[in-house]
C-alpha positions in Angstrom: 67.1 -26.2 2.3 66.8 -22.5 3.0 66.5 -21.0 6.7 64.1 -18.2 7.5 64.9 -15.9 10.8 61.4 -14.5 12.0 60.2 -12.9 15.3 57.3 -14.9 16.9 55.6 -11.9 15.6 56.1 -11.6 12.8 55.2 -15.7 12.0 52.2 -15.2 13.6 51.4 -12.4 11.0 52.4 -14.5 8.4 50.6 -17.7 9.2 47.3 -15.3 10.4 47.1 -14.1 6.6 47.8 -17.2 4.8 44.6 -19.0 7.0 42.4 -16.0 6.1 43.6 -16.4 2.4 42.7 -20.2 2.6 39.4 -19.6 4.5 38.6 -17.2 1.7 39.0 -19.2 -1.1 37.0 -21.9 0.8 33.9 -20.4 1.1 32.6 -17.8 -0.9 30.7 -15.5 0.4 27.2 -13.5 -1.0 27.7 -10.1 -2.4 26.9 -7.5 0.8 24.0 -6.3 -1.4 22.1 -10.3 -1.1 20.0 -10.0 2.6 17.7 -12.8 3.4 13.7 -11.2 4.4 14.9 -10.4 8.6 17.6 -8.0 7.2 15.6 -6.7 3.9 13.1 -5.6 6.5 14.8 -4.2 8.5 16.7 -2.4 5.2 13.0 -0.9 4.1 12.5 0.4 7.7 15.7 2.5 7.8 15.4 3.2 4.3 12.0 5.5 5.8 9.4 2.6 4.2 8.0 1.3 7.5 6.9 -1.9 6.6 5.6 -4.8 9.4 6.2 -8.6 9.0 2.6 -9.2 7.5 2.8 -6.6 5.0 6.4 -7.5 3.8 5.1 -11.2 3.5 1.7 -9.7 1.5 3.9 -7.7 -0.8 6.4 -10.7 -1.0 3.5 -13.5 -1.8 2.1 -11.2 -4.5 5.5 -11.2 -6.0 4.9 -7.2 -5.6 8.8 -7.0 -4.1 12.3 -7.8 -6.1 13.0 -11.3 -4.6 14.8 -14.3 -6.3 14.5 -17.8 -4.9 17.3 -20.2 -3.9 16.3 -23.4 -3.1 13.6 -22.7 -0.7 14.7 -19.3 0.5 14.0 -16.1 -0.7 17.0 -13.7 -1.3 16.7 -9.9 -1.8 18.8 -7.3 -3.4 19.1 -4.0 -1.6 19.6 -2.0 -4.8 16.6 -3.4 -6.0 15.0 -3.0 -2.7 15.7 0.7 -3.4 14.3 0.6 -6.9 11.4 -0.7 -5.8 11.0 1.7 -2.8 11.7 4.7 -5.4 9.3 3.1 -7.9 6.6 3.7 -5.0 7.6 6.9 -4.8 7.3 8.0 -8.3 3.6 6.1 -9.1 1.9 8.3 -6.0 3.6 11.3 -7.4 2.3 10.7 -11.0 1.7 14.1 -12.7 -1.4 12.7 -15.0 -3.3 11.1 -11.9 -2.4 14.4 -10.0 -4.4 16.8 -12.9 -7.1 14.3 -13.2 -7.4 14.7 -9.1 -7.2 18.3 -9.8 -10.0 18.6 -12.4 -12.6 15.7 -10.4 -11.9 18.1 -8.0 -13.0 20.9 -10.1 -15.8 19.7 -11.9 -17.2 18.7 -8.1 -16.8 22.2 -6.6 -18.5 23.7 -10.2 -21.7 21.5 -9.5 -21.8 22.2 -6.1 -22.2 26.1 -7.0 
């Protein structure tokens, strides 16, 4: 049998990193980009897409946002979260419904004159 000499600090260190270690590898934990809906609001709102509860639960029952289930819970990706916010984006800015504005637009000022 081996004896180890140790400060009372430096066993405390030791054990203090072998229970993190074992309460690690006990319990895995979601990826920091998984949010359940409080926090994926919330992530929309700073994001600068002010959504409320109601809408966020419209969108979510039209199947409208990236959600997946598990069990009975909805999950939500942030990255996808930002797809989907950027994918709103890009539809309103649209360069053919923009010139098809542009020439409604004309065609009403020409029979106007």
């Amino acid at each position: 049998m081996e004896l180890i000499l140790t400060t009372p600090d430096e066993l405390e260190a030791v054990i203090s990193r072998a229970v993190s270690k074992a309460i690690n590898k006990q319990s895995p934990q979601l990826p920091s980009d998984r949010c359940n809906k409080e926090e994926a609001i919330q992530f929309l709102n700073e994001q600068g897409y002010k959504i409320s509860e109601s809408r966020f639960y419209k969108l979510t029952a039209a199947n409208e946002l990236p959600a997946k289930r598990f069990g009975s819970r909805l999950v939500f990706s942030r990255k996808e979260l930002i797809s989907w916010i950027e994918s709103q984006l890009l539809d309103n800015s649209n360069k053919q419904d923009t010139l098809l504005s542009l020439a409604k637009s004309a065609r009403a000022k020409q029979k106007n004159r």
